[in-house]
C-alpha positions in Angstrom: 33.7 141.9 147.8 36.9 141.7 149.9 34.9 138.5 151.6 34.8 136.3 148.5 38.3 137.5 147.6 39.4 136.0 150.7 37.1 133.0 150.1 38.7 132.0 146.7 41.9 133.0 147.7 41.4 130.1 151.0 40.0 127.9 147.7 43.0 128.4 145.7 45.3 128.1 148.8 43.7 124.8 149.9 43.9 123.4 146.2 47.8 124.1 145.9 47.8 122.3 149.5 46.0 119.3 148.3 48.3 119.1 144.9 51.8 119.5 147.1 50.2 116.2 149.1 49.7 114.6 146.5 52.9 115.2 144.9 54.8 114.1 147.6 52.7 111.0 148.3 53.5 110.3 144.7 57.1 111.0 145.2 57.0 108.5 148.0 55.3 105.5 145.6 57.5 105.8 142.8 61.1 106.3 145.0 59.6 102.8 147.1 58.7 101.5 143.6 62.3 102.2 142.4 63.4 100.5 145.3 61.5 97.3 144.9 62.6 96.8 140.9 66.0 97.2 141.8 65.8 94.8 144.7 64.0 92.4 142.2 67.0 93.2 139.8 65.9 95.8 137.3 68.2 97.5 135.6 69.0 101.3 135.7 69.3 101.2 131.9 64.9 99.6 132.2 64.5 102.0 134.9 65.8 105.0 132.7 63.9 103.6 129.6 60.3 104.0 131.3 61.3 107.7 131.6 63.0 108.5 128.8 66.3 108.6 130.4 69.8 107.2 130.1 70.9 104.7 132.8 73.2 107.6 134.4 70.4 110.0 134.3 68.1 107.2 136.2 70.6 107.2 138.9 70.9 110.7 139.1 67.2 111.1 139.5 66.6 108.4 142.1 69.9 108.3 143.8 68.0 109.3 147.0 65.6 106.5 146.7 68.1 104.0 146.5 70.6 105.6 149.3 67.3 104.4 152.0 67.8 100.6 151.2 
């Protein structure tokens, strides 16, 4: 019993593994995707738009992305 405990429980842990990679390869795409409409000269009012957000709160949330231009 205690050995399939410790099987799902490796399961679970390589699952939550696998979702933080992708999570942060995601992160990666979008931040290099904010990047590239900026440089093409998007604005952060469209940016904020696509997310439901106002043009300051785009900024906010992608601030970083921008700062490694």
């Amino acid at each position: 019993m205690a050995e399939k405990q410790a099987d799902t429980r490796a399961a679970a842990l390589a699952a939550l593994d696998a979702a933080r990679q992708a999570r942060e390869a995601a992160d990666l795409a979008e931040h290099a995707a904010v990047r590239e409409a900026r440089r093409a000269g998007a604005s952060w009012s469209r940016i904020g738009e696509l997310y439901g957000l106002t043009k300051q709160g785009a900024q906010q949330r992608f601030k970083r992305a921008t700062d490694a231009q």
